[in-house]
Every structure is written in C-alpha cells, then in structure tokens.
N, C-alpha and C positions, 0 to 999 in steps of 0.2 A: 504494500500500500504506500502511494508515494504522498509524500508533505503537503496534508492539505486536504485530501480524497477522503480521511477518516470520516468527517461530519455527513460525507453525502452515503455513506454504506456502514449503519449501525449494527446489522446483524454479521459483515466481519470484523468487527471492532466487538462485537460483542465476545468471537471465538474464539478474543485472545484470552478472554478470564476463562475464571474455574467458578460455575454459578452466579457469573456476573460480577467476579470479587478479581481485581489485577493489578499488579506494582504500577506505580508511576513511571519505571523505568522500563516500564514493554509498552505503556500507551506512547513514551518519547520518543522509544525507538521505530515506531509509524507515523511518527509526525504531530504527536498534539504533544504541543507544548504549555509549559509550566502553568505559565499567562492560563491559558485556555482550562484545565486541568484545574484550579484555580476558581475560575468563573463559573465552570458546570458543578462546582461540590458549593456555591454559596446556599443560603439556605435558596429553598424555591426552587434548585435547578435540578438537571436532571439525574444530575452525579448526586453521590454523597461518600465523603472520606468516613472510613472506618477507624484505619488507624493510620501513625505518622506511614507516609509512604504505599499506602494501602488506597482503593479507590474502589466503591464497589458501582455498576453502572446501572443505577435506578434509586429510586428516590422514596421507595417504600421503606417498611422493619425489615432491618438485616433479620432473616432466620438461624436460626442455629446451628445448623451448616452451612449458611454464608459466614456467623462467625467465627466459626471456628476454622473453615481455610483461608480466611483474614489474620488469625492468629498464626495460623500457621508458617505463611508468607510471608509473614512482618519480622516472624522469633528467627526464621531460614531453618534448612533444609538438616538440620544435625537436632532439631528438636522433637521431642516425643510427647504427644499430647496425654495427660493422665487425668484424674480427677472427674468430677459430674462429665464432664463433658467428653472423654473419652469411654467411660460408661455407655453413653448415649451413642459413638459409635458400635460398642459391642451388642448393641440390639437392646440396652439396659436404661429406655430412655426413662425423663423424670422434667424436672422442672429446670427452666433456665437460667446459668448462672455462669461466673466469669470462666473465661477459656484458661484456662492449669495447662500449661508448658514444662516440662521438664528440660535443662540445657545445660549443658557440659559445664563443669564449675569455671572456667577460664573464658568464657563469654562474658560478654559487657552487655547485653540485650538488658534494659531494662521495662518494668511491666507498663502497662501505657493502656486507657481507656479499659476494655475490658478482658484484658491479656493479663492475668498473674503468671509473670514469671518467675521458675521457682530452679535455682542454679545448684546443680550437685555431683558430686564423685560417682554418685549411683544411678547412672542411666541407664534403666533397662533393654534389654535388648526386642524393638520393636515388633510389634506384630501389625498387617498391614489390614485396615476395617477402611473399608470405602475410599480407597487412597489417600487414607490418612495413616503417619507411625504413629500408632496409637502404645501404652504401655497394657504391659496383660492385666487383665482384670483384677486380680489380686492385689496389684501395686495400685491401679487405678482406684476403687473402692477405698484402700486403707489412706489413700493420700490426698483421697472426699473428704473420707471419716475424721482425719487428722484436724481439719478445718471446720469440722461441726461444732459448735458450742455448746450443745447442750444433750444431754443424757437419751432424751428421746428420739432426738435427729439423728444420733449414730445409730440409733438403735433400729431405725424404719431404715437406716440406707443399708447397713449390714445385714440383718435380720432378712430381708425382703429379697437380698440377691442368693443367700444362701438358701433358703426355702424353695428358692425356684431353681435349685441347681447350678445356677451362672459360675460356682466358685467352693469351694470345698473351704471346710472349718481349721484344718489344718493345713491348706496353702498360705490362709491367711495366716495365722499363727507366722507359719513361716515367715514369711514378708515381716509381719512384722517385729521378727526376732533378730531381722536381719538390718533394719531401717533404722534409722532414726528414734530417740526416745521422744522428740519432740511432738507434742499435741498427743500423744500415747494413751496416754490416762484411759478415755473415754473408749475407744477403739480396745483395749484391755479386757475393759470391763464387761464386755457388750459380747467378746466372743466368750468371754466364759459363760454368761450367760446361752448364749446360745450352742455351745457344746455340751448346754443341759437339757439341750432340745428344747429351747423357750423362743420361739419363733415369730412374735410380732413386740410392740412397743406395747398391749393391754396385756398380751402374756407376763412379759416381762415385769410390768406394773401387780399384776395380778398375784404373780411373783412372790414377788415383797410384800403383799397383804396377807399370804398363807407364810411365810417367814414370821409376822408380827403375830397370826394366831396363837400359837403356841401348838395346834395338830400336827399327829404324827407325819412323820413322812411322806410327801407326796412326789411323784413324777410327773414328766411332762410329754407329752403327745409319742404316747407309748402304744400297742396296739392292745387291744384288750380280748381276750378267747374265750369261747365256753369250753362245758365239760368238754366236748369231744374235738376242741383245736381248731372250731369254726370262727373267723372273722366277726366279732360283732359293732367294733368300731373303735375310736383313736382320740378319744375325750384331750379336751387341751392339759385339765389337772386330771388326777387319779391318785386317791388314797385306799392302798392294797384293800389294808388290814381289815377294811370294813366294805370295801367295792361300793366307794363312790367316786361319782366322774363329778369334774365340773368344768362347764362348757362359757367359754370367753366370745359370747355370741357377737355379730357386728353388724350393724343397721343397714351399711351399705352392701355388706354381702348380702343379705335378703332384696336387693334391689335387683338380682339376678332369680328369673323364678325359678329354673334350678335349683340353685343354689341352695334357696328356703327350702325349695322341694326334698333336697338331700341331707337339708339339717335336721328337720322335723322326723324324716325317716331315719336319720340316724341315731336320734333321740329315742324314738320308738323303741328299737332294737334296743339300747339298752334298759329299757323301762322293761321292758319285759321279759329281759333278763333277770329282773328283780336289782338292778341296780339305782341305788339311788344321785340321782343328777340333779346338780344346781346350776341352771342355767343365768348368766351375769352379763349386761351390758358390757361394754367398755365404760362408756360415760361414768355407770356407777361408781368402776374402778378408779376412776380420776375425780368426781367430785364428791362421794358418800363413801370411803374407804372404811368408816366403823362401819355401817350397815353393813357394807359385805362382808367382813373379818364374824358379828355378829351371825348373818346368813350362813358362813360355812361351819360356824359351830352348830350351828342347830341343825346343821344338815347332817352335819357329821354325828352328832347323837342322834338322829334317825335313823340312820345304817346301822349304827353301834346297837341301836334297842330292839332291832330285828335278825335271824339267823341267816350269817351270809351267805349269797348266791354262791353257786360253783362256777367263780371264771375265773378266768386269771390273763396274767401279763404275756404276754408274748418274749420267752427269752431272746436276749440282744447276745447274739455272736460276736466276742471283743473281733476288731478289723473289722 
C-alpha cells in the first residue's frame, strides 16, 4: 500500500491488525502517519488508542480479546499472558479484568492502562490458546488467586476450576510450593480446604458453621451407598455416625429445571433411605449463621433419636 492509499481501502488497513488491534509502527510502515494516527484516536474519531503505541481500529468497547492482544503487543513477543485473563483463554472465562503479563525479570516494560505487568525469574514455559502464550492453568489460576483480597474470591476462582476438572489439587499445590510466598496466604488456605473436598464458597462457609457446632465429625461431598453398594447420592455435609446428609442448596441452580429436577430426586433417595437431611440456603449461611449451627443440632439429634439406616460411605482408594 503506497503513502496515502490507506484512507481510501479500510478493509486492507484493516488486515494489518489482529481483531482490529495494531502497533503504530505497521500503520507507519503503509503510510499513515503520526499527525494522522493522532487525529483518528481523538475522542469522536474513528480510531481509538489502547495503549502507548497500541491503536485498535474502531471506536467501540475494546472486548476482551481485543485487550488482551493489545497487551500482548504493547508487553512484545517474550511475554506470557497469566492471571483472569489467561484463564479466559483456557476456555475458563469469568469477569473482566486487567490483562496479567508475565516478563523476563531484565525487561523494563512497565504496566500502563490496563496491562499489569508482572517481571520474574519464573517464566513458565508457554502453552499456545488462541494464538496467545498463555501460562498453564495452574500458574494462571494461582497468580488470579494471588491478587484476590478476600477469602471468598479465592475461594469461587479456585474452588470453581477444580470442581470442573480444568486443574488438579495437587498441581496446584505444586505451583504453589514452587512460587513465590507473596499474596500466598489466601491461595493456602483455600486449597486445603478444598483437598477436603469442600467445593464452592457456601461449602466452605458452611464449613466453619459445623467446625463452631461442636458435632461429631462430618465429610464433604462423599458418595453415600446402601446395604447392597447401590448409589444413593453425594450430600455436600455427611455425618457417618448417625447418616445424616446436609444439602448447601442454591437459588440459582434451581433456575435450571433440571437441575431442581435432580435435586429434589436426589433428596428423595435419600429420604427414603431413612436418612435424615437438612437442607440450607447459602444466604442462611452468610446472614443467620446461629440458626443454622442451631438447625444442624437439632437435626443431628433427630438421626441420633432414631435407629440408623444401613448405608454407608463409599470407600476412597488413597491415589
């Protein structure tokens, strides 16, 4: 395209980006200059700059994957995208938030609008999601986590990927026995938890409300068998000694008619096992914490005042 011709052929001006996102230094090199580059990113026009040196060509919301191959191009080509946003390449999408760069400790790249850049000796070794180096899952997640503030937010972003498979309990470990003690705390806390099999953020809560009971020993999302080693269902608590379940029910999974469908049947099943179930908001858990600690007591001496059903736990094969 020779100096000058760009303005009249915007669909190959366009083939120089990636999603419509492209350095200032590839529009120069076909002829739009600085001046011009300049005038098209003021507000109102057609352009709009992303970041220094960055230029995406349209005047809508950057998307999520416009910015994050904005970050990508602005940090260069030796960076490794981690954090939420690398997540959301690994198929693990969520809510939008600044683009987490990983970059060789002896770069000078520093972070700029919504590019955290994060400089280190430990650059994993890339894997490639949508032609993006993205860092593997494990690193990505634990280097979210790292940057959550608060007990419940590591615990919906950890919790959430491990339940769905995306990442083993013990890769994470790993990673993070291997990283940084920085922001750790939280990320710590959260996998023990869930290497007790406590699997959402009202689990977890729910947790702590049968800790402060004072009842005996409960497990977590355990499978539960009759007499004869038949399936009868996976209650979120389970206290053995007396075979009661109790179910960490959730508003919004009932918004699924499935869902209800297979809760309500799986309730069944155990009701007529002769087990006894206390079914429990979430909400409860977080705004009435003695009513339920109260509720599992009395539920728990309901089972206790009755002769137990014959079912049992499903043994766990250690590995």
């Amino acid at each position: 395209m020779r100096r000058g011709e760009w303005a009249g052929d915007p669909e190959a001006l366009g083939r120089l980006g990636d999603s419509g996102v492209v350095r200032d230094a590839v529009l120069r090199r076909v002829g739009v200059s600085g001046s011009a580059i300049h005038e098209r990113c003021r507000p109102g026009g057609p352009w709009q700059r992303l970041l220094p040196g960055i230029v995406m060509l349209g005047n809508g919301p950057a998307s999520a994957r416009q910015r994050t191959i904005a970050a990508m191009k602005y940090v260069g080509d030796d960076a490794v995208l981690t954090g939420r946003s690398a997540l959301g390449e690994h198929g693990l999408a969520g809510e939008q938030y600044d683009v987490h760069v990983l970059l060789p400790a002896n770069r000078r790249v520093q972070s700029a609008g919504f590019v955290l850049v994060e400089r280190t000796t430990r650059i994993p070794d890339p894997l490639i999601r949508n032609g993006i180096r993205c860092a593997p899952i494990e690193r990505a997640l634990l280097d979210a986590a790292r940057r959550c503030t608060t007990l419940d937010a590591t615990r919906s972003l950890i919790a959430s990927a491990v339940q769905r498979g995306a990442v083993s309990v013990a890769a994470l470990q790993e990673e993070l026995a291997e990283g940084s003690g920085r922001g750790s705390a939280l990320p710590r806390r959260v996998l023990r938890e869930v290497d007790a099999n406590v699997h959402s953020v009202a689990e977890a809560k729910a947790r702590e409300l049968w800790e402060r009971s004072g009842l005996p020993e409960m497990v977590f999302n355990r499978d539960v068998l009759d007499s004869r080693g038949g399936f009868i269902a996976r209650p979120d608590g389970w206290i053995d000694d007396v075979a009661m379940a109790w179910d960490i029910d959730s508003l919004a999974w009932h918004l699924s008619p499935k869902a209800y469908k297979d809760t309500i049947e799986r309730r069944t099943r155990m009701q007529n096992a002769g087990i006894i179930v206390l079914p429990t908001i979430p909400s409860a858990v977080e705004r009435s914490p003695r009513r339920v600690v109260d509720d599992l007591r009395r539920h728990y001496e309901l089972a206790a005042s009755r002769p137990r059903p014959d079912v049992r736990l499903r043994t766990v094969t250690p590995g």
